[in-house]
PARO-62711 format. One record per residue (C-alpha): residue number from 1; x, y, z; residue in three letters. Coordinates in Angstrom, 1 decimal. Layout:
<recs>
resi:NUM; px:X; py:Y; pz:Z; resn:ALA
...
</recs>
This chain:
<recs>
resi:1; px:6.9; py:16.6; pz:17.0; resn:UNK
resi:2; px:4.2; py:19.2; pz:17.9; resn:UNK
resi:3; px:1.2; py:20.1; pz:16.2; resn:UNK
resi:4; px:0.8; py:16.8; pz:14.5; resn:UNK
resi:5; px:-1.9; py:14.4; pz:12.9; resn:UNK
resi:6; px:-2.2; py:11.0; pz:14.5; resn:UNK
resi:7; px:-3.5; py:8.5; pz:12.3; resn:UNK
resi:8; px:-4.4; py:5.0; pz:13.5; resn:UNK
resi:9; px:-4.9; py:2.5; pz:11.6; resn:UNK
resi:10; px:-3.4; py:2.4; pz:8.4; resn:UNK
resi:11; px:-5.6; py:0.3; pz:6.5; resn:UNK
resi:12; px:-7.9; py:1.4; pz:3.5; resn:UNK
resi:13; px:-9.5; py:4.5; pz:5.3; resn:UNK
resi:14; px:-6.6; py:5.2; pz:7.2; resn:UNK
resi:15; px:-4.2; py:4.9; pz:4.1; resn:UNK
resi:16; px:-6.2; py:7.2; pz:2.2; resn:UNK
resi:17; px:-6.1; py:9.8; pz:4.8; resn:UNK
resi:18; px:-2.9; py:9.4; pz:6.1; resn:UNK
resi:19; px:-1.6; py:9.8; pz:2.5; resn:UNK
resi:20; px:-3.7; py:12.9; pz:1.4; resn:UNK
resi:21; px:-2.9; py:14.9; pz:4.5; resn:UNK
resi:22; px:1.0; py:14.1; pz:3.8; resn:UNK
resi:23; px:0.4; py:15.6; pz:0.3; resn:UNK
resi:24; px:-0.6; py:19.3; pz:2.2; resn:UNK
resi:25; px:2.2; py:18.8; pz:4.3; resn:UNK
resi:26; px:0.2; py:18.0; pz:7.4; resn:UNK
resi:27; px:2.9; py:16.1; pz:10.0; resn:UNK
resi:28; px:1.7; py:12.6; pz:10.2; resn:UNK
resi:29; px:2.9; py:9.5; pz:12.4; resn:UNK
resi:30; px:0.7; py:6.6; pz:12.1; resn:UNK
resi:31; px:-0.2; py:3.6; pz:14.3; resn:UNK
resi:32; px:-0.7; py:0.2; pz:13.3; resn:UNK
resi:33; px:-0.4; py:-3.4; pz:13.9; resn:UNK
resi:34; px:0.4; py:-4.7; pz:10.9; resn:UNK
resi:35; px:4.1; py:-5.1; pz:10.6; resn:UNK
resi:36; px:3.9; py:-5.4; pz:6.7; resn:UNK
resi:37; px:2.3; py:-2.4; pz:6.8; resn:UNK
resi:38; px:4.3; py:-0.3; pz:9.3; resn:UNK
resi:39; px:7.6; py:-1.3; pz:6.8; resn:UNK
resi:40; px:6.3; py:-0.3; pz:3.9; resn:UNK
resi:41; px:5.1; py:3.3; pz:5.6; resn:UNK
resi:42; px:8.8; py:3.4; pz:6.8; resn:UNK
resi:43; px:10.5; py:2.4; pz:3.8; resn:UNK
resi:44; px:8.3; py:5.4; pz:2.4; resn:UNK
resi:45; px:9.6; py:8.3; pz:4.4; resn:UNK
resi:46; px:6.9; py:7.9; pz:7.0; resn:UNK
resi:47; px:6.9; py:8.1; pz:10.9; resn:UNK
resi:48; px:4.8; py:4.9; pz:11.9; resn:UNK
resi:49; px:4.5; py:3.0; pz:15.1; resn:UNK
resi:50; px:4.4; py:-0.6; pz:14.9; resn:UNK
resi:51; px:1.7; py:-1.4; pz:18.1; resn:UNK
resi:52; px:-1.6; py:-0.8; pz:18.7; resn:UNK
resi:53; px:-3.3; py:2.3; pz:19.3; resn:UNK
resi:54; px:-5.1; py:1.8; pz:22.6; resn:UNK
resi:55; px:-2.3; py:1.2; pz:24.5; resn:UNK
resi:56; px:-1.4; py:4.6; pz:26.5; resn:UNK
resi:57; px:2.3; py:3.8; pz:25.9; resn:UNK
resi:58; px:2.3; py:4.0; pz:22.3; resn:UNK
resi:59; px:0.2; py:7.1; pz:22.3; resn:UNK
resi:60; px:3.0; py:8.6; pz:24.7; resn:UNK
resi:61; px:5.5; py:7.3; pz:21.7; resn:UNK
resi:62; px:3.2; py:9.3; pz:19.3; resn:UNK
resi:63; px:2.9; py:12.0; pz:21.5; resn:UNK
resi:64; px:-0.6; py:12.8; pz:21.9; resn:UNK
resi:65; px:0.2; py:15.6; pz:24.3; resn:UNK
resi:66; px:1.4; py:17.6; pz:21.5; resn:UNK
resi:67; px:-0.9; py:16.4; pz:18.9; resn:UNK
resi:68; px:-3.3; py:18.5; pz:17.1; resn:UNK
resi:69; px:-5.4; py:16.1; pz:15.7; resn:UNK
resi:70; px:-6.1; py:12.1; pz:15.6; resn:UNK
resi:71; px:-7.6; py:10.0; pz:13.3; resn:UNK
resi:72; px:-9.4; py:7.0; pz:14.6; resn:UNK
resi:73; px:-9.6; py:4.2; pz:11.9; resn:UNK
resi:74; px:-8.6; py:1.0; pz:13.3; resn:UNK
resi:75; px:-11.4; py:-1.8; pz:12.4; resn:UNK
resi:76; px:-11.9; py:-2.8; pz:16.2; resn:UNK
resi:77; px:-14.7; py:-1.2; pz:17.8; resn:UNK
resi:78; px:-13.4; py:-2.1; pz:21.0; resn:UNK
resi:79; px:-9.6; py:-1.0; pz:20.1; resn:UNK
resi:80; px:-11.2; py:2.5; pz:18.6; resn:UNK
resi:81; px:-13.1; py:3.2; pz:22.1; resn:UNK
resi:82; px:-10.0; py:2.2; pz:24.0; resn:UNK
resi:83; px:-8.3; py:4.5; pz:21.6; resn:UNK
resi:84; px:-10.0; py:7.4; pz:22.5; resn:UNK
resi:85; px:-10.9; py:7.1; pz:25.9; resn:UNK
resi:86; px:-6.7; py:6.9; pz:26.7; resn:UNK
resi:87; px:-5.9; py:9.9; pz:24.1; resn:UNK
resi:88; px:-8.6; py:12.1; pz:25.6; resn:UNK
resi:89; px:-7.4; py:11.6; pz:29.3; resn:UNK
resi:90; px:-4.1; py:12.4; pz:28.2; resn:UNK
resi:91; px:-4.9; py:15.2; pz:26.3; resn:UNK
resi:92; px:-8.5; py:16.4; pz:27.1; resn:UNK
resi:93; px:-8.4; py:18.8; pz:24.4; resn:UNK
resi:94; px:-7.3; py:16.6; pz:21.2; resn:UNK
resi:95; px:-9.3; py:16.9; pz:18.0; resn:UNK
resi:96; px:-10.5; py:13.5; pz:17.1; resn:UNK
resi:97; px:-12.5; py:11.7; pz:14.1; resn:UNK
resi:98; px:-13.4; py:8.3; pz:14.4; resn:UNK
resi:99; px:-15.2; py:5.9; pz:12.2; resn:UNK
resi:100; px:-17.6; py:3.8; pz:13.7; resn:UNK
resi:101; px:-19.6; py:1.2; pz:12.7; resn:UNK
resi:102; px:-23.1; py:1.8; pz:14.1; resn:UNK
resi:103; px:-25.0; py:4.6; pz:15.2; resn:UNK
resi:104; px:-25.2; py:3.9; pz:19.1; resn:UNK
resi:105; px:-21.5; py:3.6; pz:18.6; resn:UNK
resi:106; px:-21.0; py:7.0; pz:17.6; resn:UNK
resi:107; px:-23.5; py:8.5; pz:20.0; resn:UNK
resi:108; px:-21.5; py:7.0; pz:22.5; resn:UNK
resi:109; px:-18.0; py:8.4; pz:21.0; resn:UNK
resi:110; px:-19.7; py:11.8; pz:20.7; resn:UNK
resi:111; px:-20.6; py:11.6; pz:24.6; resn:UNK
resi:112; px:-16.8; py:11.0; pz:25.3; resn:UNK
resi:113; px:-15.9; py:13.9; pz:23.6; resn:UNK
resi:114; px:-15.2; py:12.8; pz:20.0; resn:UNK
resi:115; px:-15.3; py:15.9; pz:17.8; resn:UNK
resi:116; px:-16.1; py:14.0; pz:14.5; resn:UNK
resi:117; px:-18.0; py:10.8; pz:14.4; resn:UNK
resi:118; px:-18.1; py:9.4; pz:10.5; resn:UNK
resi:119; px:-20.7; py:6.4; pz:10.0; resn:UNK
resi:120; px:-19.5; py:5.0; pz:7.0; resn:UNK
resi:121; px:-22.7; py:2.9; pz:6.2; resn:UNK
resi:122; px:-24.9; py:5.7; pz:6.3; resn:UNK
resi:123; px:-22.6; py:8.2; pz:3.9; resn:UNK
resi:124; px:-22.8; py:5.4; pz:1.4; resn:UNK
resi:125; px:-26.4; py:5.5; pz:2.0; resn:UNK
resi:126; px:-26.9; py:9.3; pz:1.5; resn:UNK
resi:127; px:-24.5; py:9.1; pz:-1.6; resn:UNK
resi:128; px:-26.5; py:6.4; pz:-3.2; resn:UNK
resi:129; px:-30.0; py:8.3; pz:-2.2; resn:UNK
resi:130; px:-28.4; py:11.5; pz:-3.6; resn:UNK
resi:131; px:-27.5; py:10.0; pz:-7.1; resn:UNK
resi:132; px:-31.0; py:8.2; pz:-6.8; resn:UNK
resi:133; px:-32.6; py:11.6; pz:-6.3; resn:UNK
resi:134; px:-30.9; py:13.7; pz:-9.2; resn:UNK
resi:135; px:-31.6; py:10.5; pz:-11.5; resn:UNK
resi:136; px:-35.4; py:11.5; pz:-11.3; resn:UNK
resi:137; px:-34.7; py:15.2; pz:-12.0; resn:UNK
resi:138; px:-35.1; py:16.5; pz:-8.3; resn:UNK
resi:139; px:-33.6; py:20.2; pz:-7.7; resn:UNK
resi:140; px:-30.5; py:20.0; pz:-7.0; resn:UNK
resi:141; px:-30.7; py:22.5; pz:-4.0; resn:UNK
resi:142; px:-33.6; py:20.2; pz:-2.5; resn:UNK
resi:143; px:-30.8; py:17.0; pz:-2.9; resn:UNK
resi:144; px:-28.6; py:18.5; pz:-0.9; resn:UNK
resi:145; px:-30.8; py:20.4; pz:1.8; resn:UNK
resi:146; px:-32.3; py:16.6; pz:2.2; resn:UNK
resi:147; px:-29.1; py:15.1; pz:2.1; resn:UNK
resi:148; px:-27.6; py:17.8; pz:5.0; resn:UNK
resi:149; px:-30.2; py:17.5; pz:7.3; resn:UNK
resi:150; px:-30.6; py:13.9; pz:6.8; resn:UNK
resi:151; px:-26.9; py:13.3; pz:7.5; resn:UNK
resi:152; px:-27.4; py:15.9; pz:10.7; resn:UNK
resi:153; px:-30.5; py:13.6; pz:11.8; resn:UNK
resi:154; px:-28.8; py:10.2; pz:11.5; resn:UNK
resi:155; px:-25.4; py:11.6; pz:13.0; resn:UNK
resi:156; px:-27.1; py:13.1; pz:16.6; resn:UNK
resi:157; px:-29.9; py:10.7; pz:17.5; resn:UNK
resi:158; px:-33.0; py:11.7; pz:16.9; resn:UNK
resi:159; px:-34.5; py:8.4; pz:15.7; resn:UNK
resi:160; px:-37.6; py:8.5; pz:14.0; resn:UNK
resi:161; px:-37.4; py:7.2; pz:11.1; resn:UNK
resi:162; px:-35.6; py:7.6; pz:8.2; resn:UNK
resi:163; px:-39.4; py:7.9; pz:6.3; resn:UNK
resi:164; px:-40.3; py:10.5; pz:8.3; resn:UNK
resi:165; px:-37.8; py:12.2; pz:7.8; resn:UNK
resi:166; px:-37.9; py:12.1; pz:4.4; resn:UNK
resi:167; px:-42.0; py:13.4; pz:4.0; resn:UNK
resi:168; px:-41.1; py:16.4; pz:6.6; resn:UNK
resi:169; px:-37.9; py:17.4; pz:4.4; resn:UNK
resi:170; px:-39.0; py:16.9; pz:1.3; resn:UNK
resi:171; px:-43.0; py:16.5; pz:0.8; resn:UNK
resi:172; px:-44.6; py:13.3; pz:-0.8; resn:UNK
resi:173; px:-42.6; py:11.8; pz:-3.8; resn:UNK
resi:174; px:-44.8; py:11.4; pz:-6.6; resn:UNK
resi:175; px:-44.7; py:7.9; pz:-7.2; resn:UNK
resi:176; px:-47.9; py:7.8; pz:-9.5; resn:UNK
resi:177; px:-45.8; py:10.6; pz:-11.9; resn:UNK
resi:178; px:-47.3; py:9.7; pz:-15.1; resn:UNK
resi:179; px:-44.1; py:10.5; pz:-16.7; resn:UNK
resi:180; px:-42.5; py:7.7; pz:-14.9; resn:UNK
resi:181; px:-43.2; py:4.4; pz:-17.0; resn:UNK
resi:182; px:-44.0; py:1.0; pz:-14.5; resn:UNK
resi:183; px:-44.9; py:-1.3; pz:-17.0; resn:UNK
resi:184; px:-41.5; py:-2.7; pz:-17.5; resn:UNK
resi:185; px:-39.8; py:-4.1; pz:-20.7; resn:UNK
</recs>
């Protein structure tokens, strides 16, 4: 197989992706350790590897040389980094995503050469700030300016606060807005 999606991990992230980029027709073989898992993806059609992903021999199996992109997933942070660090020695050029679990973990994937780091704790944050936002009738181009360059801050390490951030983006919030009603029941 050439030109091929890795995806390791097949759990509830994994699944999900693995599943939508078989529906465009996107070549797939997936990695995992669960055997119950691994049967069911073969009983479906699927090409899956029953192993772990950080181990260079099953990467040869999946053939990472030839792979056009891989999909880091597996809920090991240790595992993930081992992951990556033997697919991008095999094949320095390899398109990868990989969730992590903090930020300091994704800095350090993106200094390994990880293309795409997704924080999965602060995308649920920006999701529930962005309805939080348009519930209180802020413009809807200001949301998502915030919301960008929010998501650009927290993802490439400038640290200064997530306040900050906020008042240089988007100005004070009017929190003494006389149409908003604190007295309560």
């Amino acid at each position: 197989m050439y030109g091929h999606a890795i995806v390791c991990g097949l759990g509830r992230v994994g699944h999900l992706v693995a599943e939508e980029l078989t529906e465009h027709k996107v070549p797939i073989i997936g990695i995992d350790l669960d055997p119950y898992v691994v049967a069911e993806w073969k009983n479906s059609g699927h090409q899956v590897i029953h192993g772990s992903s950080d181990s260079e021999t099953v990467l040869d199996v999946a053939r990472v040389k030839h792979a056009r992109l891989m999909v880091i997933s597996v809920g090991d942070p240790i595992a993930a980094w081992l992951t990556a660090q033997h697919a991008l020695r095999i094949a320095p050029d390899l398109d990868i995503v990989a969730r992590v679990h903090w930020r300091d973990e994704g800095e350090r994937f993106q200094e390994l050469g990880v293309q795409e780091v997704v924080w999965p704790q602060m995308e649920a944050g920006l999701e529930i700030l962005r309805h939080s936002l348009y519930r209180f009738h802020t413009d809807p181009s200001e949301i998502e300016n915030l919301v960008a360059n929010l998501r650009d801050h927290l993802s490439f390490g400038e640290s200064d606060g997530l306040e900050a951030m906020i008042e240089r983006e988007s100005g004070d919030v009017p929190i003494d807005d006389p149409e908003l009603d604190h007295s309560g029941p």
